[in-house]
ZADO-1210 file (C-alpha; in nm, 4 decimals, padded with zeros to 6 digits):
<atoms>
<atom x="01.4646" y="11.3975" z="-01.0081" code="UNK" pos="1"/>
<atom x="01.6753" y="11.1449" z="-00.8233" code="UNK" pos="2"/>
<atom x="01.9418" y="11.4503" z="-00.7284" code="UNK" pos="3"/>
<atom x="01.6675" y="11.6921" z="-00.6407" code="UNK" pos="4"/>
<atom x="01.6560" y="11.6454" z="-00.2524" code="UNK" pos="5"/>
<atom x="01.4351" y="11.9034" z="-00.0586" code="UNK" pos="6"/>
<atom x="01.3193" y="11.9488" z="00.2975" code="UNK" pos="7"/>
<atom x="01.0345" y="11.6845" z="00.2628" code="UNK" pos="8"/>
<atom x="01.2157" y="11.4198" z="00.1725" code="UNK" pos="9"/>
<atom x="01.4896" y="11.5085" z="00.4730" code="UNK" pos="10"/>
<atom x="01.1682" y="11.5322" z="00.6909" code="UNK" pos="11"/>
<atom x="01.0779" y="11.1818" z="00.6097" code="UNK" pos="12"/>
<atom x="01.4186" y="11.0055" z="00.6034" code="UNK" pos="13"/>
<atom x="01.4487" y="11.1732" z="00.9848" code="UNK" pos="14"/>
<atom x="01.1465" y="11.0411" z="01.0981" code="UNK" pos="15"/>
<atom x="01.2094" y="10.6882" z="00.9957" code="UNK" pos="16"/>
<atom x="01.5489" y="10.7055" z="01.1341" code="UNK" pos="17"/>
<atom x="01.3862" y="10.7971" z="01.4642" code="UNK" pos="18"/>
<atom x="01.0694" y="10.4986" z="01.4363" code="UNK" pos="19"/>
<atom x="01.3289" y="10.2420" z="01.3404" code="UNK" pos="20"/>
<atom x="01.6704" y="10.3502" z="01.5827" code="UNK" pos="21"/>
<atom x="01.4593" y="10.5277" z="01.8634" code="UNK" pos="22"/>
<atom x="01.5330" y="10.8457" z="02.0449" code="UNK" pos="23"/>
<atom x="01.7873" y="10.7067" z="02.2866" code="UNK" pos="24"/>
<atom x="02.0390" y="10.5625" z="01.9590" code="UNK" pos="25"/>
<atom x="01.9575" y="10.8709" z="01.7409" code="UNK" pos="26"/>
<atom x="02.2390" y="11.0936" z="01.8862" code="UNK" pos="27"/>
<atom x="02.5014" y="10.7988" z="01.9066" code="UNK" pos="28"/>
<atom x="02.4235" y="10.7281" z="01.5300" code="UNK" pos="29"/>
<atom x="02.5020" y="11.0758" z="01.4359" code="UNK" pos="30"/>
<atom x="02.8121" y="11.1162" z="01.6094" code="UNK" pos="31"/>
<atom x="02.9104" y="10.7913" z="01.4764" code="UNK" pos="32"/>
<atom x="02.8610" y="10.8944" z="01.1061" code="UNK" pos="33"/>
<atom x="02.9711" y="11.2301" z="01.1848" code="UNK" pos="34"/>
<atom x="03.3218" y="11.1037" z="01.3170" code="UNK" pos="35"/>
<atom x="03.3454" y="10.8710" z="00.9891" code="UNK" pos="36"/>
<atom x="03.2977" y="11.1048" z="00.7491" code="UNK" pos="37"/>
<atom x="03.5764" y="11.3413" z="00.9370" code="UNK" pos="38"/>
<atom x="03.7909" y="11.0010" z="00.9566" code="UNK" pos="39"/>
<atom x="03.6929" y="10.9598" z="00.5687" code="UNK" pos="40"/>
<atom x="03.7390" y="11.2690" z="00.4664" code="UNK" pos="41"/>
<atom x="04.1118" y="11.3277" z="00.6374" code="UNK" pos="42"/>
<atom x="04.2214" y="10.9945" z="00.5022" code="UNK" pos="43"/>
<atom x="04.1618" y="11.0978" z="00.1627" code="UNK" pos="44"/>
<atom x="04.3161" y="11.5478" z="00.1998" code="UNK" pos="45"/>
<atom x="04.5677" y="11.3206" z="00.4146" code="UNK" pos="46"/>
<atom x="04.5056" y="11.6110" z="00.7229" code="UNK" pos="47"/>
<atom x="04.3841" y="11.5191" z="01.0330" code="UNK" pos="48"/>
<atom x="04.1366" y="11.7336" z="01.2302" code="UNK" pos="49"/>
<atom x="04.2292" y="11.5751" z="01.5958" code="UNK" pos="50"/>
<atom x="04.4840" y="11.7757" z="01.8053" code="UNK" pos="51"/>
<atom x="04.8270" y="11.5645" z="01.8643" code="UNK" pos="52"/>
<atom x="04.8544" y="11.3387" z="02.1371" code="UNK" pos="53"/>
<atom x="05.0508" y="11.2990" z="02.3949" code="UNK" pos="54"/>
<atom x="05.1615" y="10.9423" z="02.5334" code="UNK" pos="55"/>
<atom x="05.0866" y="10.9221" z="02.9220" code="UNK" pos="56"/>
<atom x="05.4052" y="10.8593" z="03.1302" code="UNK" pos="57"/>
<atom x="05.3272" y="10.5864" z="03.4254" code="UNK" pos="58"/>
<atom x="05.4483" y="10.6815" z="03.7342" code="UNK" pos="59"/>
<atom x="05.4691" y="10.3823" z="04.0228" code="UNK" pos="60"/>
<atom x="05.2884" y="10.5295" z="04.3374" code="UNK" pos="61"/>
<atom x="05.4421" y="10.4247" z="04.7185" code="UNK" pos="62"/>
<atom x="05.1686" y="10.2527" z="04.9404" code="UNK" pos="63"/>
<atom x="05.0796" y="10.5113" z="05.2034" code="UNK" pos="64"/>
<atom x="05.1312" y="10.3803" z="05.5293" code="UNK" pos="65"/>
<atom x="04.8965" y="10.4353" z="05.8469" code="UNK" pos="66"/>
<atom x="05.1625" y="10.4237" z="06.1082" code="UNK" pos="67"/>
<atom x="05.4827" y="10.5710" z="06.2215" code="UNK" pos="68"/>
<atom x="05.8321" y="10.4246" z="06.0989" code="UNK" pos="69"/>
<atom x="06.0805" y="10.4512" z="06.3366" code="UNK" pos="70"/>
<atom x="06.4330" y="10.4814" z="06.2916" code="UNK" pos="71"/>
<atom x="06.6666" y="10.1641" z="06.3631" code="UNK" pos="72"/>
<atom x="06.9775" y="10.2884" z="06.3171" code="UNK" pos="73"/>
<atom x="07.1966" y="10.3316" z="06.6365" code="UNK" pos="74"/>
<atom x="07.2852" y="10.6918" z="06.7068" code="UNK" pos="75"/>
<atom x="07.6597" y="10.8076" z="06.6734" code="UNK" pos="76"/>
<atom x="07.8402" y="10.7816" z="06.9554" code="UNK" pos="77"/>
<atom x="08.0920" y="11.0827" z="07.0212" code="UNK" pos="78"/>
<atom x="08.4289" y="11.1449" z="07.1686" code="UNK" pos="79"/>
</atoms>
């Protein structure tokens, strides 16, 4: 009967998991195996379920000033 798994014995696993990880890790370990066997499972079909992604482009931001630049250049003279 070792392949015969039924609610009970899901029931019991669950509440051990909960006594020995606590309610607060519970949901992290479950989205931790959940994401492995997705990671698993895609390295063996070779398909990936995450969407493509796209490399951030760094773009070099000007200090903003606080006070009024003047310009220094002499004004044309005319004719």
């Amino acid at each position: 009967m070792i392949g015969n798994i039924g609610p009970l014995e899901i029931g019991i696993v669950l509440i051990i998991a909960l006594v020995v990880f606590g309610p607060k890790r519970l949901p992290d370990l479950g989205h931790s195996l959940g994401k492995g066997i997705r990671e698993f499972k895609g390295s063996v079909t070779g398909e990936s379920d995450e969407p493509a992604r796209v490399e951030s482009v760094r773009v070099e931001a000007r200090p903003v000033t606080t006070h009024r630049v003047e310009d220094t250049t002499p004004a044309p003279t005319q004719h």
